[in-house]
SERO-4910 file (N, C-alpha, C, O; in steps of 0.05 Angstrom, whole numbers):
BEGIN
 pado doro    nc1    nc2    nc3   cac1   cac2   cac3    cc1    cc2    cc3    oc1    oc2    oc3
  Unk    A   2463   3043   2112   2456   3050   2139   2441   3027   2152   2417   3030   2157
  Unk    A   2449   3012   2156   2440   2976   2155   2433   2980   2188   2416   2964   2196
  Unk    A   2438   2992   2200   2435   2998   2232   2426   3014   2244   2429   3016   2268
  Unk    A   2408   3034   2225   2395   3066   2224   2375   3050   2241   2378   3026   2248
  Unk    A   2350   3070   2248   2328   3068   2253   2300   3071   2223   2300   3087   2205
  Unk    A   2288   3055   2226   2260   3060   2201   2254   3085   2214   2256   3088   2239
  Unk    A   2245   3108   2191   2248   3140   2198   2210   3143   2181   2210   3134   2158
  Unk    A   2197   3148   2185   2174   3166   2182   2176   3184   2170   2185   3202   2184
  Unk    A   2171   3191   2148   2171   3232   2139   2140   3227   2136   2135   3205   2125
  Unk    A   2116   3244   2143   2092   3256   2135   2095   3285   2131   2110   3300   2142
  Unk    A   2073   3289   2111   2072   3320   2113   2048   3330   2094   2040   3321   2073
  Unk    A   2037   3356   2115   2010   3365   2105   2016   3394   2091   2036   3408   2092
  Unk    A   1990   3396   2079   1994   3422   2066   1994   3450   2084   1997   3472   2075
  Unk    A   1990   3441   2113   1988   3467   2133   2003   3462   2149   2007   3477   2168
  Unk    A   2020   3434   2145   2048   3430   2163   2034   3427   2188   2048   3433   2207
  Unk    A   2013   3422   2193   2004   3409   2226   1996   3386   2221   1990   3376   2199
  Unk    A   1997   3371   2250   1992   3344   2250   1958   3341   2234   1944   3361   2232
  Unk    A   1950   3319   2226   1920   3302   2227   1912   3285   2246   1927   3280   2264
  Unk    A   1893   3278   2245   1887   3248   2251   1898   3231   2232   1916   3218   2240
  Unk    A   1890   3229   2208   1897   3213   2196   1933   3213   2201   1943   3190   2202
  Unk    A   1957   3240   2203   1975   3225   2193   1988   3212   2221   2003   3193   2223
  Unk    A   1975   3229   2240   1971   3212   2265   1967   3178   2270   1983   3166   2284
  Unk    A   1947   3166   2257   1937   3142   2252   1970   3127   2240   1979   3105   2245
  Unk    A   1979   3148   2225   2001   3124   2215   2023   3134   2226   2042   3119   2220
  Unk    A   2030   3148   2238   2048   3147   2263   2047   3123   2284   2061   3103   2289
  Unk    A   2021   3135   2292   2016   3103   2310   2013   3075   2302   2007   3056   2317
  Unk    A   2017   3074   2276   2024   3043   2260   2051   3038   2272   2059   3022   2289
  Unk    A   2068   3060   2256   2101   3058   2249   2102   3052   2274   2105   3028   2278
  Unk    A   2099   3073   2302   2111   3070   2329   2111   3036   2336   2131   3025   2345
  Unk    A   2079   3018   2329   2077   2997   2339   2089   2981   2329   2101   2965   2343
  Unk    A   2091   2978   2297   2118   2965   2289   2138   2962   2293   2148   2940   2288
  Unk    A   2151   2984   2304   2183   2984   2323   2181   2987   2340   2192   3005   2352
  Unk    A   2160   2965   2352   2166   2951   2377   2174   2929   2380   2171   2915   2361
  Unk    A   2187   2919   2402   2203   2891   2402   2171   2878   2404   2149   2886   2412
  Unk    A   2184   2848   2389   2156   2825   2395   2148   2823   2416   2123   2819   2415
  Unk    A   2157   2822   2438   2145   2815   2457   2154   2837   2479   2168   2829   2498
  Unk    A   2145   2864   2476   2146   2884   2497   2127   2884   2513   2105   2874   2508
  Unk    A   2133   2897   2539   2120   2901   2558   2097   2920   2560   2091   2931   2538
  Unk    A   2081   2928   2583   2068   2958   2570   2084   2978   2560   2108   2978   2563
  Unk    A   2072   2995   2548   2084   3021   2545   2071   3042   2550   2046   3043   2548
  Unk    A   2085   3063   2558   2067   3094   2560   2076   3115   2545   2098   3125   2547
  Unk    A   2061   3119   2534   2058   3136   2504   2061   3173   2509   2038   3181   2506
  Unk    A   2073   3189   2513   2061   3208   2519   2055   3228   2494   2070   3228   2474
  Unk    A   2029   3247   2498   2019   3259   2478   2011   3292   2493   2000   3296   2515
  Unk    A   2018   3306   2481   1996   3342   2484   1970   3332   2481   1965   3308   2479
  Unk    A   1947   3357   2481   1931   3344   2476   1921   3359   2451   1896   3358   2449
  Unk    A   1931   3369   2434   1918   3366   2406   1907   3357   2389   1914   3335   2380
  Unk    A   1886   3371   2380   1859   3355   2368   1868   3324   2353   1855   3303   2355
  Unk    A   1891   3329   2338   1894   3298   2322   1900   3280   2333   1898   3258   2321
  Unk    A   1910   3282   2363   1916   3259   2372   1899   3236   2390   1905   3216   2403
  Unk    A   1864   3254   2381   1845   3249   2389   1830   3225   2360   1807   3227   2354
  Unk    A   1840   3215   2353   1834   3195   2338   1824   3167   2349   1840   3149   2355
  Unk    A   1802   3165   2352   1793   3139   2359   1794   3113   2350   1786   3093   2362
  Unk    A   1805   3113   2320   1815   3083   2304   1849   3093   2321   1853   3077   2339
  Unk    A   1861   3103   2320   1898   3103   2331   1901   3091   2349   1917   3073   2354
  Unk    A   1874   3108   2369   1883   3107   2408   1867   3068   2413   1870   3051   2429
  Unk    A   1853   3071   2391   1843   3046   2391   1868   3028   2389   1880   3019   2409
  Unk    A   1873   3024   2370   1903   3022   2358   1921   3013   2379   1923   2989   2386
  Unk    A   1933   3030   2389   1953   3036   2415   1945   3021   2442   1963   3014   2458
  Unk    A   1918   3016   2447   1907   3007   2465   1909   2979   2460   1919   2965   2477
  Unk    A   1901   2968   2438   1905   2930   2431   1937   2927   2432   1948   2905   2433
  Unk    A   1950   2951   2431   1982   2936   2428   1991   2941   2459   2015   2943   2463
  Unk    A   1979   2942   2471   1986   2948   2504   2005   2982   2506   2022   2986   2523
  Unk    A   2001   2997   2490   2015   3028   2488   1987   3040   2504   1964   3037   2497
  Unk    A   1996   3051   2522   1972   3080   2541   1981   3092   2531   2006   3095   2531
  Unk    A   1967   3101   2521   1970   3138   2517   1968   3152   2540   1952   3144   2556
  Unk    A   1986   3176   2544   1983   3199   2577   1976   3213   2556   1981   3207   2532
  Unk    A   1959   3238   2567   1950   3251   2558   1959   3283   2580   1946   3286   2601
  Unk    A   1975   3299   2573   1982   3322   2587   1960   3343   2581   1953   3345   2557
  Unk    A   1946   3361   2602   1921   3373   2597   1939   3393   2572   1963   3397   2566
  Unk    A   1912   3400   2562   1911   3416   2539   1930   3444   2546   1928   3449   2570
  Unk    A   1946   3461   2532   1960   3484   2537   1982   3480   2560   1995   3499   2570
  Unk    A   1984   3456   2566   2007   3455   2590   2033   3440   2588   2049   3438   2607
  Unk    A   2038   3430   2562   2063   3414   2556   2085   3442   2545   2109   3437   2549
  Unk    A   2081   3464   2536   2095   3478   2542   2120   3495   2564   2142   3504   2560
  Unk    A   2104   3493   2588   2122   3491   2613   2122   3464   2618   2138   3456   2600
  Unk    A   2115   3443   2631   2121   3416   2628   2148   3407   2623   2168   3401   2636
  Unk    A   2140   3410   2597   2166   3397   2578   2175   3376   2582   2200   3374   2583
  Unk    A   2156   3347   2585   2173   3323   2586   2196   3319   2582   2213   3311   2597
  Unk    A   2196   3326   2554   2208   3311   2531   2241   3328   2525   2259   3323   2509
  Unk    A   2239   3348   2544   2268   3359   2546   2281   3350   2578   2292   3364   2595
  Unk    A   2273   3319   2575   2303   3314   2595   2307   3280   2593   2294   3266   2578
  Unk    A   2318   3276   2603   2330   3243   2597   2338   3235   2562   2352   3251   2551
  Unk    A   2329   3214   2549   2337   3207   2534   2327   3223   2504   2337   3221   2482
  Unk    A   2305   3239   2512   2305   3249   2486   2317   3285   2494   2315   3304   2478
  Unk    A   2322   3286   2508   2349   3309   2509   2381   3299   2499   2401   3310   2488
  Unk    A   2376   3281   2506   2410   3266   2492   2416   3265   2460   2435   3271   2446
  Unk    A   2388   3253   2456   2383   3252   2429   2380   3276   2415   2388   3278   2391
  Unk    A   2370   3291   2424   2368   3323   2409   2400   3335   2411   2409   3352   2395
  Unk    A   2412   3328   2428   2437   3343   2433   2451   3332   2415   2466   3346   2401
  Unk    A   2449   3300   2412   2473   3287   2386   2469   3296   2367   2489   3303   2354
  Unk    A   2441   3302   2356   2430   3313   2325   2446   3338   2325   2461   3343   2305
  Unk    A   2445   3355   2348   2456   3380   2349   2488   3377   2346   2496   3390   2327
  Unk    A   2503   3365   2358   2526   3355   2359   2537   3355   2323   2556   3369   2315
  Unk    A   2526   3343   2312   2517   3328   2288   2513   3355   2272   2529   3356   2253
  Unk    A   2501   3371   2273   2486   3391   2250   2509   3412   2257   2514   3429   2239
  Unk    A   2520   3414   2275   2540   3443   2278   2561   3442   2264   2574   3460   2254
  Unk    A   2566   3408   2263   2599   3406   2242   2580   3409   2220   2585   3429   2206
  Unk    A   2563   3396   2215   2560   3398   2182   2549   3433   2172   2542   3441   2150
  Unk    A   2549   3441   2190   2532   3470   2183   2558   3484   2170   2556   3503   2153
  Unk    A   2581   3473   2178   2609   3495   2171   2617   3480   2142   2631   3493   2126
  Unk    A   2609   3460   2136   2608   3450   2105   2587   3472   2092   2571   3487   2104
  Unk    A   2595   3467   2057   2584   3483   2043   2562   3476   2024   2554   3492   2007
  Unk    A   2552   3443   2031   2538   3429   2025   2508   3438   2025   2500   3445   2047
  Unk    A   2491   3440   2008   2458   3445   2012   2436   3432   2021   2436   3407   2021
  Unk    A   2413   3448   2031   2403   3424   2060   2386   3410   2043   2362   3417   2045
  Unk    A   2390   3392   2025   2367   3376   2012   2354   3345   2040   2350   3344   2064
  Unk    A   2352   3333   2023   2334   3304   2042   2361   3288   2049   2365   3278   2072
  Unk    A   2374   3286   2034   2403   3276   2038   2415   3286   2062   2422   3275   2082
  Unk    A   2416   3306   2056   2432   3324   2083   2415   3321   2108   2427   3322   2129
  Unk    A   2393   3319   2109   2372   3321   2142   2379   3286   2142   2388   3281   2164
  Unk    A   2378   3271   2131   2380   3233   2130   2404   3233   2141   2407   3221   2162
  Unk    A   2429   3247   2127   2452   3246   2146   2458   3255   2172   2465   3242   2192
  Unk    A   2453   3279   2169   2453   3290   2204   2431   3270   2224   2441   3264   2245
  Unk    A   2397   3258   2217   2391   3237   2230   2415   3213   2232   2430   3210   2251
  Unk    A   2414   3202   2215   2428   3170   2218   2460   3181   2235   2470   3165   2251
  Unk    A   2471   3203   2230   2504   3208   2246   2485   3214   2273   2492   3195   2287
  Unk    A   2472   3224   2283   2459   3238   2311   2453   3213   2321   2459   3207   2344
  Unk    A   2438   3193   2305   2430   3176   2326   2460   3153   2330   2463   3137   2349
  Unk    A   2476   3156   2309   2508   3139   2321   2518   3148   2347   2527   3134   2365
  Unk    A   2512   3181   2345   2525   3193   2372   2512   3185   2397   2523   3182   2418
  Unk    A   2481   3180   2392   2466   3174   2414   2476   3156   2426   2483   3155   2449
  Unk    A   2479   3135   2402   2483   3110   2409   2503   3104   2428   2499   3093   2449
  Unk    A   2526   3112   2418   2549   3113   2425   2551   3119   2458   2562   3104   2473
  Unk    A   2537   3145   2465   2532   3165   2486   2520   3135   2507   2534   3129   2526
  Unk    A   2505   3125   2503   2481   3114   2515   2501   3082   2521   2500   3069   2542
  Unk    A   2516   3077   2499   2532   3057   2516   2555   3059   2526   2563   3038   2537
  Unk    A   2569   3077   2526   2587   3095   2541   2576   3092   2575   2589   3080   2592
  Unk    A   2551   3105   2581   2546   3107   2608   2536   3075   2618   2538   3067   2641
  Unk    A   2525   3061   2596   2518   3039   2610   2540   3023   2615   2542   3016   2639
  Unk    A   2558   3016   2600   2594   3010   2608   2602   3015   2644   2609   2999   2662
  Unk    A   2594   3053   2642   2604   3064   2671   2587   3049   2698   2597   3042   2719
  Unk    A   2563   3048   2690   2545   3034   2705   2547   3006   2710   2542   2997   2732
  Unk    A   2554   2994   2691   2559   2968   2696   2531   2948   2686   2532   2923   2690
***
């Protein structure tokens, strides 16, 4: 998968975010960034972990703002269900419906494939329209 994306798995014993695994989220994110990117804007809920002051510290020396959506309101909101990470959820989806009709079991293997095939479709999807655009 020489063309995948570097993928993150964390995980707690109450299955909610930390600070801490927060902290290394915000490593990974700054690492896959191009060398020489421009600002960025970060967006976040506002849940307690993402209130880490070594991260946001973090995020701030690499030119990443964090937005911060008030507390209890990213639920209606919903950034993050439209433009490019709606595309992306739809390829994964795209992606998980054929394989759901296989008889295959959902180990780490199986979620690594449906990622790495979803984000081909993205891909695919994303230069498809830029083609049309020109």
């Amino acid at each position: 998968f020489e063309d995948s994306p570097e993928i993150l798995v964390a995980s707690t014993h109450s299955g909610s975010m930390t600070q801490e695994i927060f902290y290394h989220y915000v490593n990974h994110f700054i690492d896959s960034l191009a060398a020489e990117h421009g600002p960025v804007i970060l967006s976040f809920d506002g849940h307690g972990s993402r209130w880490s002051v070594k991260a946001l510290k973090k995020l701030l020396d690499n030119e990443v703002y964090p937005f911060f959506f008030a507390s209890h309101t990213s639920i209606w909101a919903q950034p993050n269900d439209v433009g490019v990470n709606k595309r992306y959820h739809n390829s994964l989806e795209q992606v998980a419906k054929i394989e759901r009709r296989s008889d295959g079991p959902a180990n780490v293997a199986y979620f690594n494939y449906i990622l790495v095939e979803g984000w081909k479709v993205f891909l695919e999807k994303e230069r498809q329209d830029l083609l049309e655009v020109g």
